[in-house]
C-alpha positions in Angstrom: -11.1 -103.4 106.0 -11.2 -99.3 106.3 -8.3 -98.5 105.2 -7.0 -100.0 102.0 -5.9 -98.2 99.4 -2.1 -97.5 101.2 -1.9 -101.4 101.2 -3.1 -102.1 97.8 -1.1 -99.2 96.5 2.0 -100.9 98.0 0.5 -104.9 96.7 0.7 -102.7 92.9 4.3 -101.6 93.3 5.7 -104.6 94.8 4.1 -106.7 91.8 2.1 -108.9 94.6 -1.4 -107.8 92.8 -1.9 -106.8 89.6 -4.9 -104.3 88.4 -6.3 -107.7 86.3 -6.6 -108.9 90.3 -8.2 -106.0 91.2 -10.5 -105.9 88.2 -11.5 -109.8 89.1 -12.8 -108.7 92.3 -14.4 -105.7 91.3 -16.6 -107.6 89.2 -18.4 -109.6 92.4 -18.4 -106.3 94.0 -20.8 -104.4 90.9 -22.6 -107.2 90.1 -23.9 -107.0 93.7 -24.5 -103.3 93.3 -26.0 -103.5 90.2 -28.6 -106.0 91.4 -29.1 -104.3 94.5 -29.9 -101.1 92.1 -27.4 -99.2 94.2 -26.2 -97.7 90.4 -29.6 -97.0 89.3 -31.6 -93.6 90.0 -33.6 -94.1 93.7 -36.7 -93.6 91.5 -36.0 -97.2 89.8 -35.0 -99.2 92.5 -37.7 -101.2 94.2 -36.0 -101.6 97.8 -36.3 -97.5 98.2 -39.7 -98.3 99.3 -38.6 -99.8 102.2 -39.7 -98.4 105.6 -42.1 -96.3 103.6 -45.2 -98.7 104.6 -45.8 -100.8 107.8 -42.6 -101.9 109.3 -43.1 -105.6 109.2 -41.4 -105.9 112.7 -44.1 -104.8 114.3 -47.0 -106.9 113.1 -48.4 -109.0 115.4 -47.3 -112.5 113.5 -43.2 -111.3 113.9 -43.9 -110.1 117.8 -45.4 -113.4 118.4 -42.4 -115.4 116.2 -39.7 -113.1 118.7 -41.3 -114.2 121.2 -41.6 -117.4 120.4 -38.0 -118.0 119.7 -36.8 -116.1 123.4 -38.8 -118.4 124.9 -37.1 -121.4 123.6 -33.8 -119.5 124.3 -34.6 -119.5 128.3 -32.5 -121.9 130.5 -33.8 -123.0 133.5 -30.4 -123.9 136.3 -31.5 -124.3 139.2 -35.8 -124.9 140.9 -35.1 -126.3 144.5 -38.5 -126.6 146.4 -40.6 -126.3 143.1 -40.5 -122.2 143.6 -41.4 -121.7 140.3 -43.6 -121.4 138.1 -45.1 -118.5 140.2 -48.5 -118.6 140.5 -50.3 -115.0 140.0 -53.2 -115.7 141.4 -52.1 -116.5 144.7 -49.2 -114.0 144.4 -49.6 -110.6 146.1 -46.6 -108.7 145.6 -43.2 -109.1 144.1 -40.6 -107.1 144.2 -38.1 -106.8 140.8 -34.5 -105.3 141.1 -31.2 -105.5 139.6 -28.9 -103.5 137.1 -30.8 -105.6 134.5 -34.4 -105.4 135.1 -35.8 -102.6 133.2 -33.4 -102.2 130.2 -33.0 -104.4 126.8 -29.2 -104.5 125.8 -28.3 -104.9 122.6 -25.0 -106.3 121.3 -22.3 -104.6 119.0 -23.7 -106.5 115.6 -27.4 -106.5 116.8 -30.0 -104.2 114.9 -31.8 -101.1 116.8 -35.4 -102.8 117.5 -38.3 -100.9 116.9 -39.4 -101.5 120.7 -38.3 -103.6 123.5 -40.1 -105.2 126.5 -37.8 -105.1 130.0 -37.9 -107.7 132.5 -40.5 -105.5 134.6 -42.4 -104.4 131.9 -43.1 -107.7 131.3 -43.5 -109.0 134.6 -46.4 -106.2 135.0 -47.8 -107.3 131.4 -48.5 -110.6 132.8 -49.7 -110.1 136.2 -51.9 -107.3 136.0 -53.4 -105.0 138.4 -54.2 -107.9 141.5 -49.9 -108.2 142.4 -48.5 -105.3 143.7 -44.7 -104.9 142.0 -42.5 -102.9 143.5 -38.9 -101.9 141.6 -35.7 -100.5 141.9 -31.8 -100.2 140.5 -30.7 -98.8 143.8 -29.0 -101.9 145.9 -30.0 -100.3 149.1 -33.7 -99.7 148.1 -33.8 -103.6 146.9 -32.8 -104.6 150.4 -35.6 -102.7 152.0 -38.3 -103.5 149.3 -37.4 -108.0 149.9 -38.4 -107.3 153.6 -41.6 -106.7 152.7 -42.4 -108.4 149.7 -43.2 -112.2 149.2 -40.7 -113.0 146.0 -38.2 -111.6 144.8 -36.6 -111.1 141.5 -33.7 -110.4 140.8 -32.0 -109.5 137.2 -27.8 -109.5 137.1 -25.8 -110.1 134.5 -23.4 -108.0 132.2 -23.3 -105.0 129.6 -22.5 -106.4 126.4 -21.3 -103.2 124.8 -20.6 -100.8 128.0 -20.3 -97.3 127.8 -16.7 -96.2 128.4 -15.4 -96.4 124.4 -14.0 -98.9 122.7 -11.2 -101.4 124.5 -13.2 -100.5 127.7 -15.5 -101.6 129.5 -16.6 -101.2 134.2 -14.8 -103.7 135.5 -12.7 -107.3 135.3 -15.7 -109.5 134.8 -16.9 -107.6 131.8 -16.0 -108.7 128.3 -16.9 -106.9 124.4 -14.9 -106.9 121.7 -10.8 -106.5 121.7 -11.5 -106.7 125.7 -11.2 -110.4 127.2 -12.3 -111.1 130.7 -10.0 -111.0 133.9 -12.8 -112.6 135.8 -15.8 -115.0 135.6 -17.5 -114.1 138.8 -20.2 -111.3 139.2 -18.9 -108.1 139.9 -18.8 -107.0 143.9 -22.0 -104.7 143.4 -23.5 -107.7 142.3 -22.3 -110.3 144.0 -23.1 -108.0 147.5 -26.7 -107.5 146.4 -27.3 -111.1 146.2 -26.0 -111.7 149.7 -28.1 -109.1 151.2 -30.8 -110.0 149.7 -31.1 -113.6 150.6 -30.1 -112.8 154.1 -33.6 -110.4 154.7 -36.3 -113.0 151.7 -35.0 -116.8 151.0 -37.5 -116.2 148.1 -35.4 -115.2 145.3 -35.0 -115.8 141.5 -32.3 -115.1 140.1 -32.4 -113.8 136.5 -28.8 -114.3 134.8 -29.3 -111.7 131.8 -25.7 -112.8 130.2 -24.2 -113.5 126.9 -21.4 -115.2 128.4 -20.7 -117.9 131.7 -20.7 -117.1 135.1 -19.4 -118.8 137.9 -22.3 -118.3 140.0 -21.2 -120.9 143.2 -22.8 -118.9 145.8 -25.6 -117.9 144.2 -26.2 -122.0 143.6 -25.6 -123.1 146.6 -28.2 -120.6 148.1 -30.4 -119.2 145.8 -33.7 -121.6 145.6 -33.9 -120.7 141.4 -31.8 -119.1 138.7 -32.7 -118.7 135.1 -30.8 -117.8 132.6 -31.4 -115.4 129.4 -29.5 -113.9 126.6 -29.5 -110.1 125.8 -30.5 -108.3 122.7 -34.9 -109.6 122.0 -37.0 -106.8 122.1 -39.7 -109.7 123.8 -37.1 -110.1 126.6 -39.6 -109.6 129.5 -43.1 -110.9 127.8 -40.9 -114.2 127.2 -39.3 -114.6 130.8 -42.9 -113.8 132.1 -44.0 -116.4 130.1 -41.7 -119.1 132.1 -41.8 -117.6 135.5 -45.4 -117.8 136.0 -45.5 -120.7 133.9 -47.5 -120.1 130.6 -44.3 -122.2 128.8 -42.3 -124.4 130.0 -38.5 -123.5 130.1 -36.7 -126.0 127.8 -33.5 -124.3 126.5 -30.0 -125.8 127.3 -26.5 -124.1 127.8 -24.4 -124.0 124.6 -21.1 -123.4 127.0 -19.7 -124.7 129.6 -20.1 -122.6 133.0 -17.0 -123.2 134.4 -17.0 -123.1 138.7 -13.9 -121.0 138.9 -11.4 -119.5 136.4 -8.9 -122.6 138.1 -10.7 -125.1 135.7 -9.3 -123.2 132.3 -6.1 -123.4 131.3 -4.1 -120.1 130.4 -5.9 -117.6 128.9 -3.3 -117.5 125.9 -3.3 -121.1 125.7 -5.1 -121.7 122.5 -4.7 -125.9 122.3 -8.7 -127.0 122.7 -7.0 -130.5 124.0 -5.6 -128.1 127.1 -9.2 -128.4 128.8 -11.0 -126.1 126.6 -14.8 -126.6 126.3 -17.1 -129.6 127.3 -15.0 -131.8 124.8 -11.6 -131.6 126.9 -13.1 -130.1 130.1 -10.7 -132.0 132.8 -13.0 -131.0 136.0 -16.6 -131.4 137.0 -18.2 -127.6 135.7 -20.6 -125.5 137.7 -23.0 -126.8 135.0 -22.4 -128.7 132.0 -22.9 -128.1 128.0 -26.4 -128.7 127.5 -27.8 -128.6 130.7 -30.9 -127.6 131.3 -33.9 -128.3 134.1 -37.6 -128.2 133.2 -40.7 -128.0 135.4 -41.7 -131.7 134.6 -39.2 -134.8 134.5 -38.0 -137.4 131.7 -37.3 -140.4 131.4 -35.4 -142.3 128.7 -35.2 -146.1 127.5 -34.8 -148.7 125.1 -31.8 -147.2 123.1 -31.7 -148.6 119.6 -29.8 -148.1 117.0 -30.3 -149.1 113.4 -27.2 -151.5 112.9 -24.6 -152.4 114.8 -22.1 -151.9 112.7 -21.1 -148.7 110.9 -19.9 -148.4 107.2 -16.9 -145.6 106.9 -19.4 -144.6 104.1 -22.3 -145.4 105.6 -24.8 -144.0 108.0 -26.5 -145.2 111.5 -30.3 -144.4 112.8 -30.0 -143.9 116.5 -33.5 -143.9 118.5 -34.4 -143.8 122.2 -37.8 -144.0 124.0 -38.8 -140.5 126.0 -41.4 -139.7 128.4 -43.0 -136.9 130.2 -42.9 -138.3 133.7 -43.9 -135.4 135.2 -47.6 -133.1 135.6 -46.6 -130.9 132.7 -46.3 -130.5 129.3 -42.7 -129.6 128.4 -39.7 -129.8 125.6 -36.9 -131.9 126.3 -33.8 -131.5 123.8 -32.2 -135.3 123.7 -28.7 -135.2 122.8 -26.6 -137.7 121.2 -22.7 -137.8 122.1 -19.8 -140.4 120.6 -17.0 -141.3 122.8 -14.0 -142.9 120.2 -13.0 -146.3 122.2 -9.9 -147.5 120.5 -8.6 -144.6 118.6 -5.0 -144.1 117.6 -5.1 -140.4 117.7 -6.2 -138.1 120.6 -10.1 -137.9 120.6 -12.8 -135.9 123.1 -14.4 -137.2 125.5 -17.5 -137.2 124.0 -18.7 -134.9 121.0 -22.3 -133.7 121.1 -23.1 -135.6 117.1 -27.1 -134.5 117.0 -29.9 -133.5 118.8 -33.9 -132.8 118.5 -36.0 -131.1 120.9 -39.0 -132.5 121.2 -42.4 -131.6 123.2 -44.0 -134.1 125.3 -47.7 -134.0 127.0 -47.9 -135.8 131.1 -47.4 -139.1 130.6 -46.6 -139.2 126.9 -43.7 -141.0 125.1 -42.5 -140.8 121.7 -39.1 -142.3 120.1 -36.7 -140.1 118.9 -35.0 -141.0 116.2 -31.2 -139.2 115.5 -28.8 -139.8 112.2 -25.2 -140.1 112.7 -23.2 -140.2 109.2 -19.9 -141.6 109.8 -18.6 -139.1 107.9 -19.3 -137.3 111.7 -16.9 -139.6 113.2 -13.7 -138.1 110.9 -11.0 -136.4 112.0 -8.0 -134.5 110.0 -5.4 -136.2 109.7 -2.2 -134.6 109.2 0.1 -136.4 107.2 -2.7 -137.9 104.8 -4.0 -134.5 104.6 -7.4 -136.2 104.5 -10.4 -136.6 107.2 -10.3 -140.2 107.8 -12.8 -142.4 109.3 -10.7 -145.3 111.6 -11.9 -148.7 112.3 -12.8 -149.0 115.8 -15.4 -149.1 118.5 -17.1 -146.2 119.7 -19.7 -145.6 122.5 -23.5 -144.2 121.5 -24.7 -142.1 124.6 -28.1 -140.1 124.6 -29.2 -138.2 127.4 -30.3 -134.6 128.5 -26.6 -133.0 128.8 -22.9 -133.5 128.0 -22.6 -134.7 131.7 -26.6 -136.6 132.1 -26.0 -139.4 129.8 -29.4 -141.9 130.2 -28.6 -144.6 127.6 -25.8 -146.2 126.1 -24.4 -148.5 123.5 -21.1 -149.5 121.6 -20.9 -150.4 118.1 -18.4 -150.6 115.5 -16.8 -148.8 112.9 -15.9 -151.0 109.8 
């Protein structure tokens, strides 16, 4: 990619590539500078006004459109005892810590963002001047501010880029590029704080600020509410304000499985999928499942439909399910179609997630949703014909609100 001209010089000599093959490619190559006007004089190319006017970043309609989308991204894993949403006008003080609470990381192929909002900026944003919010990096400071504070958050997570040089990174449960991880656990700092924490204030949320699993067992089995939250939005802490005090309704789902232990994956140099690799081959029950996801109101589904109930290898079939908000608020529930192959004559998944829709639903409201599923969805490659083929068989409809919280079921078959 850097360095090519050694390799193409060789490609020439060798008569592998001949300059007719270079001269083909080079076309695509000054067709796009040409139209990009990178051959033209700066004075006559219409992009060099770029960032000479209002960055259009930092209008108000693409903050609110950032913001927006983080929210959406949020992932609610655990609420035991209904702790959140907070309420701030009944809070008095809160106390924020962690190695992730007052920076925005950005990843090695994200842009450099005009601003960025931390998980305490925009805890303060949205409480104001009645909650008193204390903070700190420093574990042993944390400990002593939870004694006297009536929540506490807490913000872990990993460093997406690190800042020891490329191939390194602080420790084996860090991963970047050309670096894979030794562990899935959080690191001992991390791990430690969490512990001390819960042992002095039972009133803890823990913020997962990740771009990759965790095997968070402790942490579930004591900690009364985690969230979960990618890297990398400059609205970071405006949006996870938003669904801790409960302005939105956290509706995201996981688009991994989090495994409980590094036990439940095969070898990491085992690269056969069919070895127990992701949700589709996963052999063990997960810490939590693809697409998993709480809310602060409930679901229900019923009356599963579908629009035949028989499937055309060319053809296509409308799936539909009944959902309503059984709970007090309103909320976004993503319902998830999965096919399980019955009778198949090759080795199939489980179940393979074949469409979703997210959908938001007012207290006590209930609208059908209505998937697609081509069978062209059901192929798979096969080998000898060198074709995708579409077999004759049963398989098994199942909608629900995860890969392992199926609601509704039904077989039909493939003619």
């Amino acid at each position: 990619m850097d360095t090519y001209k050694p390799g193409t010089n060789e490609a020439l000599q060798k008569k592998l590539i001949t300059e007719t093959d270079i001269d083909g490619v080079l076309r695509g190559v000054f067709r796009v500078m040409i139209k990009l006007g990178q051959l033209d004089p700066p004075a006559m190319v219409p992009y060099a006004t770029i960032g000479t006017g209002p960055e259009p970043w930092l209008s108000q309609k693409n903050r609110d459109f950032v913001r927006l989308i983080t929210q959406k991204s949020i992932v609610l894993l655990k609420n035991d005892g209904g702790l959140l949403p907070l309420d701030k006008s009944k809070l008095k003080s809160i106390a924020i810590v962690g190695p992730r609470s007052e920076e925005v990381l950005q990843d090695w192929y994200s842009g450099s963002p005009a601003y960025s909002v931390s998980i305490l900026e925009g805890i303060k944003n949205k409480v104001g001047a009645n909650v008193t919010v204390s903070h700190t990096t420093n574990a042993d400071l944390a400990i002593t501010m939870a004694k006297s504070t009536e929540t506490v958050i807490v913000c872990l997570g990993n460093n997406p880029t690190g800042n020891l040089g490329w191939k390194k990174v602080d420790g084996p449960s860090e991963g970047r590029e050309a670096v894979d991880r030794q562990s899935i656990s959080l690191d001992s700092a991390q791990e430690a704080l969490v512990k001390n924490l819960h042992k002095v204030n039972p009133h803890i949320v823990l913020v997962m600020v990740s771009n990759f699993p965790y095997a968070i067992n402790l942490e579930q089995a004591k900690i009364p509410a985690i969230i979960h939250i990618t890297h990398c939005s400059q609205e970071q802490g405006n949006a996870l304000a938003d669904a801790l005090f409960g302005d939105i309704n956290p509706g995201g789902k996981l688009v991994q499985t989090w495994p409980d232990s590094l036990a439940q994956l095969p070898p990491m140099m085992d690269y056969n999928i069919r070895d127990g690799r992701t949700y589709m081959y996963f052999k063990s029950k997960p810490l939590y499942p693809f697409g998993f996801g709480l809310s602060y109101t409930t679901f229900q589904y019923s009356n599963l439909k579908t629009s035949a109930d028989k499937l055309d290898k060319n053809g296509e079939v409308t799936v539909s399910v009944d959902v309503k908000n059984t709970g007090s608020r309103t909320g976004d529930e993503v319902v998830q179609l999965y096919v399980k192959h019955l009778k198949s004559k090759v080795e199939r998944p489980l179940e393979e997630l074949k469409g979703f829709k997210r959908v938001t639903l007012n207290p006590g409201e209930v609208q059908t949703i209505s998937i697609k599923l081509p069978a062209s969805l059901l192929a798979y490659w096969d080998v000898a014909k060198k074709a995708f083929v579409v077999e004759k068989e049963p398989i098994r409809l199942m909608v629900g609100s995860s890969s392992a919280d199926i609601r509704e079921q039904k077989d039909i078959e493939v003619k």
